[in-house]
C-alpha positions, 0 to 999 in steps of 0.5 A: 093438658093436665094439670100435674098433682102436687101434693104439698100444702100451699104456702102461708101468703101473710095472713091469706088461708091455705086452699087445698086442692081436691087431690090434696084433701083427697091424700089429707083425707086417706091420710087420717083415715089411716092413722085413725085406723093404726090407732084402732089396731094399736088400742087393741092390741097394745103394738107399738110398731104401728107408730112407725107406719104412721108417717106416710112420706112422699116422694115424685118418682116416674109417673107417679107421687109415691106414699111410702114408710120408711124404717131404720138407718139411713145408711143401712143396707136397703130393703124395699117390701112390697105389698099384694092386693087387696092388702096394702103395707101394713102386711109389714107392720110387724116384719119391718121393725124386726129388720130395722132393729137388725140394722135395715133401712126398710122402704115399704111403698104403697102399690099404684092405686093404693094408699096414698099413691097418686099419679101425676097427671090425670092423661096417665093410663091407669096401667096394672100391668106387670112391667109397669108396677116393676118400673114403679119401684125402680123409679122410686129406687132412683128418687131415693138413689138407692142403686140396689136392694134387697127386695120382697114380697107377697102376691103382687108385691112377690111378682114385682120382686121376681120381674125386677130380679129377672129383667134388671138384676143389677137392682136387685141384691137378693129376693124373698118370694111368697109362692115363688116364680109368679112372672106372668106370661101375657101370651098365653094368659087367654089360654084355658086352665084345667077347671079347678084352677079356673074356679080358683080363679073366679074373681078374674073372670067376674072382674072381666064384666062390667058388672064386676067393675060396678061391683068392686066399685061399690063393694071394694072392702066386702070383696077384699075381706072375702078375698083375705078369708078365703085366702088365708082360712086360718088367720082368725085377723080382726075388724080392726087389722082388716080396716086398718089396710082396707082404707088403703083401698079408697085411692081413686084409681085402685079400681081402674088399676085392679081391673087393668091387672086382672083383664090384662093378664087375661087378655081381655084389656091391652097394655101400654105399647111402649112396654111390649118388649120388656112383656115379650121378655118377661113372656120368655120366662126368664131365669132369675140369677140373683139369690133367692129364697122362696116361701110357702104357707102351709094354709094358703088359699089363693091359687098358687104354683107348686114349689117344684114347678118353679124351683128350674127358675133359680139359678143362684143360690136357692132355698125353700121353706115351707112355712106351718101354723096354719100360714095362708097368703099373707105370709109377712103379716101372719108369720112376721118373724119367719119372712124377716129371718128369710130377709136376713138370711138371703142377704147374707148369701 
């Protein structure tokens, strides 16, 4: 039997040392990479708001013991951010103060695989499915009895937002998602695309080889840099920004997580039974209710829908606003100001 994961440190027994498990020094070890990392970004650029993400705070929540930040009244109303891949929560590093200074309580958890996420039991499938990582959020909603929030998001994160908005609305107050309507459809995942959007998506069908495993294993940071330049050409980020949340990517099961996602929507690796029936659903691409704001890059360079292919998928009240200056996939961390006032906006509709 597994032994479940605990993440805090063993009590002082009189004079006795503390002894650490190998998850603990794992976590510890993250933990400070991190923080060294935030201080690097905050020496180079004199930004303050790095400070608030140095806190990682922990909490039990489904299968998982979720690493997470938090910002701004405790009573405010709630915003829960989440991060794409390969990116991790510093997407938000500038967004979340300008929502915390407006009064948000802002919740920006670590993916699984990512950060200081663990799971708690080695027997979990290392599951990258959608419904799963949607469920991963609603656990967490419910370890901190938050009953509804205001979710959003970029790449995975946008997808997240999307599946709890259409298959539990009553979580979910309003959205904001980069690309829109990103909820995938498992059935027809193995189907072919027209060739230039198979090429765009070129890294799916490396990772569907075991020699794409072995090589994100080996060169995980490479690959995510690659994947940040091309998918936003025109965001000149530096060394120091892009380390800062590449350290995210050292957690023990990102690979096995990012290979499941990528294979599973193509077919090619099966998901956990026991969600079969929310993926059916989710496969009816159903109409997301809640109101919504979608947004759009003007420089974007990851393979994304048109605004018009999913603007049917709304069905409350909807705007979209394409956003310029040379924006590309990581809409929050390169327009910051824009994603918050998109945040403040839809919870006012």
């Amino acid at each position: 039997m597994s032994e479940k994961i605990d993440t805090r440190r063993r009590r002082f027994l009189g004079t006795a040392a503390v002894s650490l498990s190998a998850a603990e020094w794992a976590l510890s070890e993250l933990a400070r990479a991190q923080s060294s990392a935030n201080a690097s970004v905050s020496n180079a650029t004199g930004a303050s708001s790095n400070a608030s993400f140095d806190t990682i705070k922990q909490v039990d929540a489904g299968v998982l013991n979720v690493g997470y930040v938090e910002l701004g009244p405790h009573d405010g109303p709630v915003v829960v951010l989440l991060h794409g891949w390969p990116y991790d929560i510093h997407a938000f590093v500038e967004v979340a103060p300008l929502l915390a200074s407006a009064g948000y309580r802002v919740i920006i958890p670590h993916t699984r695989g990512h950060g200081t996420t663990r799971f708690l039991s080695d027997s979990t499938m290392r599951n990258g499915q959608q419904s799963v990582v949607a469920l991963d959020t609603i656990a967490l909603m419910d370890a901190l009895n938050i009953r509804k929030a205001i979710l959003g998001g970029f790449d995975w994160g946008a997808r997240t937002a999307c599946v709890i908005a259409a298959l539990w609305p009553e979580r979910c107050k309003a959205i904001v998602s980069v690309s829109g309507y990103l909820v995938a459809n498992a059935a027809t995942g193995g189907h072919p695309l027209p060739p230039k959007a198979e090429h765009d998506w070129w890294y799916q069908f490396y990772f569907a080889t075991e020699r794409g495993r072995e090589g994100y294993e080996a060169y995980r940071h490479d690959f995510a840099k690659l994947i940040w330049e091309t998918a936003s050409p025109k965001w000149n980020f530096d060394t120091a920004t892009f380390e800062r949340s590449a350290a995210s990517l050292n957690n023990p099961d990102h690979v096995s997580i990012v290979i499941h996602n990528y294979r599973w929507r193509m077919g090619l690796a099966a998901g956990d039974p026991k969600y079969d029936d929310l993926e059916k659903r989710l496969g009816q691409a159903p109409v997301i209710t809640v109101p919504a704001i979608t947004m759009e890059g003007d420089a974007n360079g990851a393979p994304h829908p048109e605004p018009a292919a999913y603007r049917q998928k709304f069905s409350g009240r909807y705007t979209h606003r394409n956003i310029e200056g040379g924006i590309g996939h990581d809409l929050p961390q390169e327009a910051p100001k824009a994603f918050a006032d998109a945040i403040i906006e839809v919870a006012s509709y």
